[in-house]
C-alpha positions, 0 to 999 in steps of 0.5 A: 516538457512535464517532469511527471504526469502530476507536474503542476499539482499541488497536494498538502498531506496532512496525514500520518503512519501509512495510509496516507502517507502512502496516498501521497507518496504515490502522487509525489512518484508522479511528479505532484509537489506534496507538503507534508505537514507534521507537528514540531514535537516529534511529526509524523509517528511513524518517524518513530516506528524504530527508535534505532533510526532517531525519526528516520527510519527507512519505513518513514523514508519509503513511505514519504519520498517525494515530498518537502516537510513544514511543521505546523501546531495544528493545536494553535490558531496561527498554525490552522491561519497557515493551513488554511493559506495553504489550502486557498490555492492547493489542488489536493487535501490529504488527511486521516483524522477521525470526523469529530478532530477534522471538525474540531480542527476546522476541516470539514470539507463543506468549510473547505470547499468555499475556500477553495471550490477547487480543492479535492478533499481526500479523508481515510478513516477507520469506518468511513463519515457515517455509521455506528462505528464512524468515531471508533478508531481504526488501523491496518489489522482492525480493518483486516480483521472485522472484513474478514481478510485476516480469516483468509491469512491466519489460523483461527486456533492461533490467530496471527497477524500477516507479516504487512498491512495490506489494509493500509497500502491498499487504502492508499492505492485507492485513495491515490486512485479516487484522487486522480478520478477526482482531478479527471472530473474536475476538469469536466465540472470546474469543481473538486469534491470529497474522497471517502476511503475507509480502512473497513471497506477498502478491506471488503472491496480487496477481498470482493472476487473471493467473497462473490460466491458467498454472497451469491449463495455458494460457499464461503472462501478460506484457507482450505478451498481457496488452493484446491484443485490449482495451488500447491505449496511444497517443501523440497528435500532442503528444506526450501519451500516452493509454490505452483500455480496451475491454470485450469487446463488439463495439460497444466495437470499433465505437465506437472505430473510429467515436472514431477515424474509421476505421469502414472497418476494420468491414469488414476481416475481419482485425479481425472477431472478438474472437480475430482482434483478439486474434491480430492486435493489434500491427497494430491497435496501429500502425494506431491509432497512426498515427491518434492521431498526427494530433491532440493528447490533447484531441481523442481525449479528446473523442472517446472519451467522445462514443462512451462509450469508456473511456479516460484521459489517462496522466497524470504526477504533476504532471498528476494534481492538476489534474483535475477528478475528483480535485479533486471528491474533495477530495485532496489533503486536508490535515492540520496539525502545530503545529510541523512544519507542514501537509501535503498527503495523500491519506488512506485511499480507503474512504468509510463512511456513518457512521464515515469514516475521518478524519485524527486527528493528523498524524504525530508527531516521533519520540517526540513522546508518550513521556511521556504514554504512560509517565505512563499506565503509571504512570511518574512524571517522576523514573522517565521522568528515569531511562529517559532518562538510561540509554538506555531511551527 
């Protein structure tokens, strides 16, 4: 019987801060073996992302469950020898350098592939390996923004960041994705391949349904069109917001209007259409509102589901904890390090039958299984003294 649906493979996951890290932690839930290889000096930046946690923040932990820690000076020859020893029998290669630092470090997939033919060579970089902007460097919020995402989430008369890095998540998802249809053809041809993600165009494809009317001759999508006519959010008389999302069916209106006690409006032949609500839903919006006002969040709750009105509180952070769906998921889950503690999580959101993902091991101490994984190349202690005492590990 298989541990996880990945049981068996091997990923080396050279990468750091999000997008990679991610890509790789999604295979781990999935019970794929991920050495995570970080530099002695400090590893991974984002072990540092808050300096209150001394390298081992709870962003670093979500974001590298389910993998053992080697630390290897890329800088130095040796360190490069073990990679590569590491690589010879891997099944997946992680890593987010830009194209001139992967050639210059000797992991140029081409190189790669005559060492192992059978290796998956993922890169996530800013721009992609071509193009004016291939050497530029890149992060979430740049992707966001020369994509056009962050126009969807922000005012441009005050331009803000969203409050997480959409373009970084979504790039690991699909790059965990194109890895997996990697293994898929392998097994078909024998042989991996090369797996391109770039920040710039996971941003374009995650945003694709809502650009498709521009780029077929309608209306560009924003802030303003995207809710009219279906999206409502509200503020309650306490002050708590809420929002409600309806389908394009006419008792979808109906049973708002009945939700909020103002079937009079079934009448008003302003609102009596799909595209007359539409073209008029800013006044629907201050009519609403001034409804919504008179009661608290509870009550509208309430009254909502009783007309099978989809709707949800907004919720912060601290308030989505205590509710009673999440908690039926059993999140946050929690996963123990023996030195460093527990840790509250919400693991990987896919639920399979028979090989669930499952949290394997907490986050590592940065190289925490240097040694285990050099004695299985075979390194013997006085070698693993050596590499230590010469910078290598």
């Amino acid at each position: 019987m298989i541990s996880g649906a990945l049981d068996g493979t091997v990923c080396i996951d050279i990468s750091g801060h999000v997008a990679g890290p991610y890509a790789g932690s999604l295979l781990g839930d999935l019970g794929c073996e991920v050495i995570k290889v970080e530099l002695p000096s400090g590893g991974d930046t984002h072990r540092g992302r808050n300096p209150q946690y001394q390298g081992y923040g709870p962003s670093f932990r979500a974001l590298n469950r389910n993998k053992k820690s080697i630390t290897l000076n890329l800088r130095e020859k040796k360190a490069r020898e073990i990679l590569l020893k590491l690589l010879e029998t891997a099944d997946i290669l992680i890593e987010n350098f830009r194209p001139p630092t992967r050639k210059r470090l000797g992991l140029d997939y081409e190189e790669l592939s005559k060492l192992n033919p059978k290796l998956i060579h993922c890169s996530i970089s800013g721009y992609g390996q071509s193009g004016p902007y291939r050497d530029k460097p890149g992060f979430d919020t740049i992707g966001q923004a020369l994509s056009g995402m962050l126009s969807l989430v922000t005012d441009f008369d005050d331009p803000k960041v969203a409050g997480f890095s959409i373009t970084d998540h979504s790039s690991g998802i699909f790059a965990a994705h194109g890895i997996m249809a990697a293994l898929l053809a392998r097994q078909k041809t024998g042989r991996g391949q090369f797996v391109d993600i770039s920040l710039l165009q996971v941003s374009l494809a995650f945003i694709e349904s809502h650009v498709a009317d521009y780029l077929n001759g309608g209306e560009a999508v924003s802030r303003d069109n995207f809710p009219r006519g279906r999206i409502y959010c509200l503020i309650a008389s306490d002050q708590k917001p809420l929002v409600i999302h309806l389908s394009g069916h006419q008792d979808a209106w109906e049973g708002l209007l009945k939700a909020a006690g103002r079937t009079d409006l079934l009448e008003d032949a302003r609102f009596a259409t799909r595209k007359d609500r539409t073209e008029r839903h800013w006044e629907i919006v201050k009519i609403l509102q001034e409804t919504f006002s008179k009661q608290p969040r509870d009550y509208w709750l309430k009254r909502l589901d009783a007309n099978s009105i989809p709707n949800a509180p907004i919720s912060t952070i601290q308030e989505v904890f205590d509710d009673p769906q999440i908690k039926h998921m059993g999140i946050p889950k929690q996963i123990h390090h023996p030195k460093m503690g527990t840790s509250n999580l919400v693991g990987s959101p896919i639920n399979l039958s028979d090989t669930p993902p499952q949290f394997f091991r907490p986050a590592l101490l940065l190289g925490e299984n240097t040694e285990e994984i050099l004695e299985r190349l075979g390194y013997d202690n006085v070698a693993v003294k050596e590499l230590r005492a010469s910078g290598v590990i």
